[in-house]
C-alpha positions, 0 to 999 in steps of 0.5 A: 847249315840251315841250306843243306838240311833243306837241301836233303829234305827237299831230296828225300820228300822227292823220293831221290836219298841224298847220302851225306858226305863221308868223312876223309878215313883216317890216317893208319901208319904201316912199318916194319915193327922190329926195325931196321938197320942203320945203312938200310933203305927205310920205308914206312907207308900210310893209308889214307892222307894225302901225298906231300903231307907232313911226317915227324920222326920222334925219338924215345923222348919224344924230339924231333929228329927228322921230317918231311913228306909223303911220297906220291901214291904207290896204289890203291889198297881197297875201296875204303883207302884208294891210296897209300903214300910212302915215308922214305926216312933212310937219311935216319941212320942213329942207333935208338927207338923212334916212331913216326907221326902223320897228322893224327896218326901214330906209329908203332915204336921200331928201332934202329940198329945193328941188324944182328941185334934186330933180328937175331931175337926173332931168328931165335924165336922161331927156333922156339915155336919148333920147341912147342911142336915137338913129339914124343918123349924129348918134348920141352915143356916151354910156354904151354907147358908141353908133355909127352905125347904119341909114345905108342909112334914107337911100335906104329903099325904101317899100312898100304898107301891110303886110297882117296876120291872125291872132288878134292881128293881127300875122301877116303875111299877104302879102309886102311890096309895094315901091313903087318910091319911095325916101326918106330917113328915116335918124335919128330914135329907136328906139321901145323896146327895138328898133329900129324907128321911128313917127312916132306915138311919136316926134311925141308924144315931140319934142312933149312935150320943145318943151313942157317947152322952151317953158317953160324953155330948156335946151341938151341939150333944146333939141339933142334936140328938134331931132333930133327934128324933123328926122326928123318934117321928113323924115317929112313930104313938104310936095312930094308930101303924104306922111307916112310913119309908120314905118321897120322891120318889127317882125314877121317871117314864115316863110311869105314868107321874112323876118325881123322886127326883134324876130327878131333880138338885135343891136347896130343898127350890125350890120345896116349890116354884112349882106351880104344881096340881095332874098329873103334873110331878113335883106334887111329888117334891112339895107334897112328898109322904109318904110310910108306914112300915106297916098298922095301928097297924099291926107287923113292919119289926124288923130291922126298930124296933130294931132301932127306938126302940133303938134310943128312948129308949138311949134318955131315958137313956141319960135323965133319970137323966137330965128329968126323965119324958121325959125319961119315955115318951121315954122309952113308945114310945121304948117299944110299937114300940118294942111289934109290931116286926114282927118275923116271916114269916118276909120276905123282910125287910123295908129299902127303896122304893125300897128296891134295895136301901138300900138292908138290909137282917140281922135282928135280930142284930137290935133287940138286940140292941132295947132289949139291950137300953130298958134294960138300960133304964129301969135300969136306971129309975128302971123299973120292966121291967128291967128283960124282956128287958134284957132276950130278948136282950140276946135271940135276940142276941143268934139268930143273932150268929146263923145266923153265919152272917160274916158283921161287923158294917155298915148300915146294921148290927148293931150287935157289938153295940148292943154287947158292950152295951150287954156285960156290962149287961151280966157282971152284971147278967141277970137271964135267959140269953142265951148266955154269955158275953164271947160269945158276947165279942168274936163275937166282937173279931171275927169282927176285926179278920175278919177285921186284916185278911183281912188287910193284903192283903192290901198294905196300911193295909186297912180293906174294899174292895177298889173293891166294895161299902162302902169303907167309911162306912166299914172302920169306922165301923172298927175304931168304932167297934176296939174303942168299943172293947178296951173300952169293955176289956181293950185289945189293941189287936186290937188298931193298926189295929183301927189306920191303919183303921183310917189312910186309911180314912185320907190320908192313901191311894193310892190317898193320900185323905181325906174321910171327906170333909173338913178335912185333908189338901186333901179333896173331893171338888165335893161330888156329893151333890146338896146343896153343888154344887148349894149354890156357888162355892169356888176355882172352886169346891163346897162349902165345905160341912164339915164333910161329910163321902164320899163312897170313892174309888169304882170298877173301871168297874163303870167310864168308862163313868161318862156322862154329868154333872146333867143338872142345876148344876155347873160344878165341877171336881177335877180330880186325875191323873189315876197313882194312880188308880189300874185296879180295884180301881178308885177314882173320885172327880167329881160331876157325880162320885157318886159311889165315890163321894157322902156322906150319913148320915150312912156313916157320923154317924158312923164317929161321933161315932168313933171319939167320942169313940177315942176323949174320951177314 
């Protein structure tokens, strides 16, 4: 001791600093918090240690069930933990909760269990948060308590496509130009954290839902689904061949006079209370401005088509036995939104004003999954049609393939639902099909392919960019698609990849959280979410909005400065040390952290959609 002291003296006296030698990090143990099912493969991994280190799986009692060793290193996380070592306790195959110990480190309690018992409470929970994201009269007060909100959607004013500029493309640019026409668009789901509307996320969300339905009925399901389709039924005018797209205006503008919906942190049953007239800077918060996909009885931008289309025509066949005639109304409403896709010279697509927000370029996925529902709802209610639909969903997929689109299942394409459902029609024969069932099959495969690929740079084995933008929503496009694909082949090829995916969403990750609020014992408690935050705090964060898919981790260069918390909302920061961020991966849970922080319907369907899948296959 008395060397080293010298030692340093003697250093810092010559004018050379001699750091003193930091400790080994400590051990952080990463799981899936839920669980997994008894004949699953069974991963746990460590940050810090060492490889061939002594782990102990302990039960409920705290005995020993079984040991071994840490695996060779899968990476290197960061700086900090340069690398993670795997647990592999796949020989643990009993019913019952347990955690895993490593040196000093403990982990979080998860279990073991049939897979419907897991995760059959998380899909439902996922339900739930479209419950607190309702508008309208039909809200359901649930946890935060929720009333009423935007009546005066029912008689909105709809206006000229908005006109945008600037660097991003979201700066407007001319002031709103009425229509004279009114319609009635009240219901229907906030999108995210905010409370304007598309018909882009939410066709997509109310046909991920009919699909997880289709397969299983459920009463809470089944309620929401509906909810969803009576808004996209109003969305969609079969009189005048108008879809309209979207309710609210998100961006404001002080050079034309007015405020956007993100402008202002509010509960939504506020603006019902504004005494505004026109010219007012809030006249839009109160009366939303509608904006059309298209003018009356004009082509349709097709992705919104192929979606809208597709999310009619699964109620058609969910109904087909339960309301034959509801479903053959169904089905009509599919087949003339269908006829009116544009597809040709088609352009920018339709997501959102402005596009920036949901920057949509794929197509022709959509309307192979509109063609491939119609032909199943016309097989189901044995209609001549059957043939047409079919042939077409087989021509539109043939189009996306050649795209050579490398995506696989998010918001923006949709192609390996549309394949799945695909694929059993192409196995029963459709005369004049142009392409095969080994084709579609395969560009499945080529997805999770992509997916496994990519894994493998991964300390944690995760599919999605942790660098970039939707972490979540890829990350359960995986899970749902690898589900898809094993319920479509019987292949478990890709099942363990489907668990490391699912596993990356609930706790196994750097940051050891949840990506669903509410679920796993660490959870986000400041989604950047103004119900949440504004409806009453509990343990010093927001109410708990449950079942919320969050974006999750995001490129690091996007905290370097969160700004002031929204001005009228509640404080709310649950900061995670910065040890386990990585140069270029940051994960924030802070109200003003919304590349991180913020949930969105999209996200949160193709949750419901997976867990469904795994639930009950």
């Amino acid at each position: 001791m008395r060397i080293r002291r010298a030692a340093l003296v003697a250093a810092v006296l010559s004018g050379v600093v001699v750091a003193p030698a930091q400790a080994a990090p400590a051990e952080h143990i990463r799981l899936d918090q839920i669980g997994f099912g008894t004949a699953e493969a069974k991963q746990a991994y460590v940050l810090g240690g060492a490889a061939n280190t002594k782990f102990t799986v302990v039960d409920s009692r705290g005995r020993t069930v079984l040991t071994g060793k840490t695996g060779t290193s899968t990476g290197s996380w960061s700086t900090k933990f340069p690398a993670v070592h795997p647990i592999d306790f796949s020989a643990l195959k009993t019913a019952g909760t347990y955690r895993i110990k490593v040196g000093s480190a403990t982990s979080p309690a998860f279990r073991i269990d049939a897979l419907t018992k897991l995760f059959q409470p998380v899909a439902d929970y996922t339900v739930e948060f479209f419950q607190a994201q309702r508008d309208g009269a039909q809200v359901i007060p649930g946890r935060l308590g929720r009333k009423p909100a935007h009546l005066t959607d029912r008689d909105a004013m709809v206006y000229e496509e908005p006109v945008f500029s600037g660097e991003g493309g979201d700066e407007i640019a001319a002031p709103l130009k009425a229509t004279g026409v009114k319609v009635d668009l009240e219901g229907g789901w906030f999108d995210a954290g905010d409370f304007v509307k598309f018909t882009h996320a939410s066709s997509y969300s109310t046909a991920s839902m009919l699909l997880a339905l289709r397969d299983k009925h459920n009463d809470a399901l089944y309620e929401e689904a509906e909810f969803g389709l009576r808004w996209l039924d109003k969305a969609w005018d079969e009189r005048t061949g108008t879809l309209y797209a979207q309710v609210g205006i998100g961006t404001g503008s002080e050079r034309f006079g007015f405020v956007g919906d993100h402008d202002v942190w509010r509960l939504p049953e506020a603006d019902d209370e504004l005494d505004v007239k026109p010219g007012d800077s809030r006249y839009y918060i109160k009366y939303r401005p509608v904006f059309r996909a298209n003018k009356a009885g004009e082509k349709i931008s097709p992705n919104l088509v192929g979606r809208v289309a597709g999310s009619f025509a699964l109620a058609a066949q969910i109904e087909a036995r339960r309301n034959p005639r509801l479903a053959c109304a169904y089905l009509e409403k599919a087949a003339s939104l269908f006829a009116l896709a544009k597809t040709s010279d088609v352009g920018e697509l339709v997501t959102a004003f402005p596009h920036a927000y949901y920057p949509e370029s794929s197509w022709t996925d959509d309307l192979e999954f509109g063609a491939t529902q119609l032909a199943l709802a016309a097989k189901a209610l044995n209609d001549k049609r059957f043939g047409q639909f079919a042939r077409a969903a087989t021509h539109w997929a043939k189009e996306f393939l050649a795209t050579n689109d490398p995506d696989t299942l998010n918001v923006y394409n949709i192609s390996a639902l549309g394949h799945a459902d695909l694929a059993k029609l192409l196995e029963d024969g459709v005369p004049g099909a142009e392409v095969t069932e080994a084709q579609i099959i395969g560009d499945i495969g080529r997805q999770l392919r992509k997916g496994a690929d990519a894994a493998q740079h991964s300390p944690f084995r995760t599919a999605a960019n942790v660098e970039t933008w939707d972490v979540g929503s890829r990350t359960f496009g995986f899970i749902t698609t690898a589900a898809l694909y094993r319920k479509l082949t019987g292949d478990r090829k890709y099942e363990t990849f489907g668990t490391q995916q699912r596993g990356f969403a609930l706790g196994t990750n750097a940051w050891g959280t949840s990506l669903i609020v509410g679920v796993g014992s660490k959870f986000p408690q400041c989604p950047h979410h103004q119900v949440a935050n504004l409806s009453g705090s509990t343990n010093g964060g927001s109410k708990v909005l449950v079942g919320a898919v969050i974006n999750g981790p995001n490129d690091a260069t996007l905290f370097s400065d969160l700004g002031e918390m929204p001005a009228g909302s509640v404080n709310c920061t649950k900061p995670y040390t910065k040890e386990f961020d990585s140069a270029k991966s940051v994960f924030a849970d802070d109200l003003r952290s919304w590349p991180s922080s913020e949930p969105a319907v999209d996200f949160t369907a193709t949750g419901v959609l997976g867990f469904s899948l795994i639930a009950n296959g």
